[in-house]
C-alpha positions as CSV (number, residue, x, y, z in Angstrom):
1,X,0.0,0.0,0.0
2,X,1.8,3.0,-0.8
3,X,1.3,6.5,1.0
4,X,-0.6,9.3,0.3
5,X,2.0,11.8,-1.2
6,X,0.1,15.0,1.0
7,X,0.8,12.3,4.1
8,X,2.5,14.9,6.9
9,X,5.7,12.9,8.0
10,X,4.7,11.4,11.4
11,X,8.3,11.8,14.1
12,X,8.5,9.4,17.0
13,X,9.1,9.7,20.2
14,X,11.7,7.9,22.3
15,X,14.9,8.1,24.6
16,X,18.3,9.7,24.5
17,X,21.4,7.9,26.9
18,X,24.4,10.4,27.3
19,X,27.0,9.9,29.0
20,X,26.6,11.7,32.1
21,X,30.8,13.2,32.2
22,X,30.9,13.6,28.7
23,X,27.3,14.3,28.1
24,X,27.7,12.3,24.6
25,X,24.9,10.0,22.9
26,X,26.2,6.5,24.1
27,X,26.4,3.2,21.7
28,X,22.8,2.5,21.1
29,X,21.5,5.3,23.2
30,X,18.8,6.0,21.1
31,X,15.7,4.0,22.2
32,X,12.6,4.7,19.8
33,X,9.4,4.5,20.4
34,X,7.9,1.8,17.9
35,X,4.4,3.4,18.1
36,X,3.7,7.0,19.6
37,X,1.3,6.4,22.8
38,X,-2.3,7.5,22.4
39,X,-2.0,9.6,26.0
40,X,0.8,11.6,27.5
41,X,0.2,12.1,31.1
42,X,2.0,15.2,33.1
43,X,1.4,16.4,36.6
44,X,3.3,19.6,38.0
45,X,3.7,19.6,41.6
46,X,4.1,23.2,42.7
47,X,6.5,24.3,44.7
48,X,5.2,27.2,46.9
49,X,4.9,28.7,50.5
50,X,3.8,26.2,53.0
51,X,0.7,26.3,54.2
52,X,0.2,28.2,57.3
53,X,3.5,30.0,56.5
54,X,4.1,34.0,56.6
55,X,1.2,35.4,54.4
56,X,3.5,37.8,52.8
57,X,4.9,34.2,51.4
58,X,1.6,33.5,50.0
59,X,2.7,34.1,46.3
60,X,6.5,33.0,46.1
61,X,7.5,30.0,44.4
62,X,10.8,28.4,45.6
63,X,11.8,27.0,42.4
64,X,10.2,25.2,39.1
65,X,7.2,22.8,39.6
66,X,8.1,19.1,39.7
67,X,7.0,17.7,37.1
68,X,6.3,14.3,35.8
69,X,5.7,12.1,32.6
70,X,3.4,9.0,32.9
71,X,3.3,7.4,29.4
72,X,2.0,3.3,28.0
73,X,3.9,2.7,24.8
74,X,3.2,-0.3,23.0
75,X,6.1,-2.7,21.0
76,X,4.7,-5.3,18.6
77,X,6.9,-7.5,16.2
78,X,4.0,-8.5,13.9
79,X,5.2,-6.6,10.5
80,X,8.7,-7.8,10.8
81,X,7.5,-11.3,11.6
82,X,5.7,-11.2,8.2
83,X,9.3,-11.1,6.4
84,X,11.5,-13.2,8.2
85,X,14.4,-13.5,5.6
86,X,14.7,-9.4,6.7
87,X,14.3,-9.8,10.2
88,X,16.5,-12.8,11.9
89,X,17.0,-10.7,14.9
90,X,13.6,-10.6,15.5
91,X,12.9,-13.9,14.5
92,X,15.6,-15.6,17.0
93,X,14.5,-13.2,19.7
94,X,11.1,-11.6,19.2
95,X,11.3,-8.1,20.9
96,X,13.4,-9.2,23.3
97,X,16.1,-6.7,22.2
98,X,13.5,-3.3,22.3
99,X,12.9,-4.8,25.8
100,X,16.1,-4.8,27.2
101,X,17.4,-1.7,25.6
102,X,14.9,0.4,28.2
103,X,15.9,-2.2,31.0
104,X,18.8,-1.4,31.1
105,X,18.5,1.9,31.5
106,X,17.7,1.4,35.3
107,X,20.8,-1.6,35.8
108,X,24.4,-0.6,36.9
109,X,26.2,-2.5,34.5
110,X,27.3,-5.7,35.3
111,X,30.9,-4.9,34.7
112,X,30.3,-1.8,37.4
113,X,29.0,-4.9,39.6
114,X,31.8,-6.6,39.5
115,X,34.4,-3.7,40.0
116,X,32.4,-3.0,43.5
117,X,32.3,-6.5,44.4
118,X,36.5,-6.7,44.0
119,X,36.7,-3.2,45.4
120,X,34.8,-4.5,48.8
121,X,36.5,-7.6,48.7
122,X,40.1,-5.1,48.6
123,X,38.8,-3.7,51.6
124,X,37.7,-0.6,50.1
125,X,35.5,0.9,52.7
126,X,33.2,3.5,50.7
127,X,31.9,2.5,47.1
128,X,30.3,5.1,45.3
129,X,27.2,4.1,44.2
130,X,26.6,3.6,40.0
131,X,26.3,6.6,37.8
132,X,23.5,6.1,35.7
133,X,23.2,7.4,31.8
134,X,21.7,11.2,32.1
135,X,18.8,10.4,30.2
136,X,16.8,12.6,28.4
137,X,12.9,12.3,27.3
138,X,13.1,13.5,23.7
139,X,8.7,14.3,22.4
140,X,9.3,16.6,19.5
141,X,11.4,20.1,19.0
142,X,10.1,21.7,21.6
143,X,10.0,19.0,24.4
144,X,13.6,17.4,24.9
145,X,13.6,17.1,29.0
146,X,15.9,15.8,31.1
147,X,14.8,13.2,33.0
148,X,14.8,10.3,35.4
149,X,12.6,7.1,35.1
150,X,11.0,6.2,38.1
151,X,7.8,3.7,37.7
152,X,8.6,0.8,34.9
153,X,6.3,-2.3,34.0
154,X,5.7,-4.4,31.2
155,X,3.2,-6.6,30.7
156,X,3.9,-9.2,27.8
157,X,0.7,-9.9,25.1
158,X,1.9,-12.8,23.1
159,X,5.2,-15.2,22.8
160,X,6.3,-17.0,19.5
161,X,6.4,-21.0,19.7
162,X,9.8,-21.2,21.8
163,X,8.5,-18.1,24.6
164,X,10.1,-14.7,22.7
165,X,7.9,-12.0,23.7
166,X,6.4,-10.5,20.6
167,X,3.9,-8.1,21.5
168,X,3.8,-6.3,25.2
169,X,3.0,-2.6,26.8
170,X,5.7,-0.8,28.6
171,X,4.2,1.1,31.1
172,X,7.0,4.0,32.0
173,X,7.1,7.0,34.5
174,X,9.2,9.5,34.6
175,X,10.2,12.6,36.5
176,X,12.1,15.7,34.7
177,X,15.4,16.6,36.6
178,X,15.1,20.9,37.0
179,X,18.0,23.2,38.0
180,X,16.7,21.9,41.4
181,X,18.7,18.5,40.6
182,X,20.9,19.5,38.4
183,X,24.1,22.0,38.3
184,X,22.7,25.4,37.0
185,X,25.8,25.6,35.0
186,X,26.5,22.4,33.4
187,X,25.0,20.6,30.3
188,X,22.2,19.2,32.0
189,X,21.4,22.5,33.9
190,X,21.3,23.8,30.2
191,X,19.3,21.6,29.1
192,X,16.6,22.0,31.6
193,X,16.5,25.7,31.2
194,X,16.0,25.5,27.3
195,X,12.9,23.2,28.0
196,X,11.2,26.0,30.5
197,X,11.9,28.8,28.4
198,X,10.4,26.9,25.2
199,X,7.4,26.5,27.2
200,X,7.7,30.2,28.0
201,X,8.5,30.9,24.6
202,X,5.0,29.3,23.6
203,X,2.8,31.2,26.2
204,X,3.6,34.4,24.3
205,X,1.9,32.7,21.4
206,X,-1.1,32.3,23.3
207,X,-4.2,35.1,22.3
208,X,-5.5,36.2,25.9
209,X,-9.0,36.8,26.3
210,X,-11.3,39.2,27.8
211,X,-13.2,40.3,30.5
212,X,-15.9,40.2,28.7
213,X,-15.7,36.9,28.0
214,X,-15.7,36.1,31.3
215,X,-19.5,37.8,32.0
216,X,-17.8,40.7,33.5
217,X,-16.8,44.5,33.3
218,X,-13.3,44.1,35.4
219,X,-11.7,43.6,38.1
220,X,-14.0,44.9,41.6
């Protein structure tokens, strides 16, 4: 079936790993979305005066909301299933691979594992605990956020002959890292601030209303 030549060219959405010294894409650190989610959940958590605090406090804020993502993506191997001779990977291991990629996200890697484990067995008395990738929530132009995941499930559909997952729903929260978390003047501080003042950015674009509108003559 071919496609409509008017057809708008449809982006994904998906993940970015970067090193978090370097702040460089790492090997395979571009996890895409196979299909965009119907829903995009955010919730902004305000950070204000306490209640019951000094009145004249009523109206500050203490820094940026926080915010999180709450988003259901679904991975299905059907269509490449259909053309095996182009597909072996997926064949051999169903989507096994698109699975694991956003696993690991959240594992220290197994090589860090094994550095601790000789470090304690040197006697080393304080081990850091494992960097993980900055990661970085990438939804269009205007919506590249750093993040951090913290909910992750998957719930597996359907399984080839010898148990390969080939259908399943990643179910995947996350929580955007502000100049709150990060180091105003670094890479990810940056890259924070750029999100906020896109958003800012678009408010401009926005056509107020009236008071009119609103069933009244002004203010009282």
């Amino acid at each position: 079936m071919t496609t409509f030549p008017g057809s708008p060219r449809i982006l994904k959405g998906g993940i970015v790993l970067l090193d978090p010294d370097t702040f460089t894409v790492l090997p395979n650190g571009i996890i895409v979305l196979q299909y965009n989610p119907d829903t995009l959940s955010r919730t902004l958590k305000i950070k204000g005066a306490e209640e019951g605090g000094d009145r004249s406090e009523a109206l500050r804020l203490t820094g940026p909301p926080v915010e999180t993502f709450k988003l259901d993506a679904e991975i299905d191997a059907t269509d490449q299933l259909e053309l095996p001779d182009q597909n072996s990977n997926t064949v051999q291991n169903g989507i096994f691979p698109q699975l694991a990629a956003l696993e690991i996200i959240v594992y220290p890697s197994s090589t860090r594992l094994q550095n601790n484990f000789n470090l304690s067995q040197a006697g080393t008395l304080e081990i850091m605990p494992v960097l993980a990738p900055f990661t970085l929530f990438v939804w269009s132009a205007n919506r590249i956020v750093p993040i951090r995941l913290t909910d992750f499930s998957i719930t597996e559909e359907a399984f080839d002959p010898t148990l390969n997952p080939i259908r399943a729903k990643v179910s995947l929260g996350m929580r955007v890292l502000s100049i709150d978390d990060l180091m105003f003047n670094d890479k990810g501080g940056s890259l924070y601030l750029v999100y906020q003042q896109q958003k800012e950015t678009l408010a401009k674009l926005y056509q107020g209303g009236t008071f009119a509108t609103l069933g009244i003559r002004g203010i009282p």
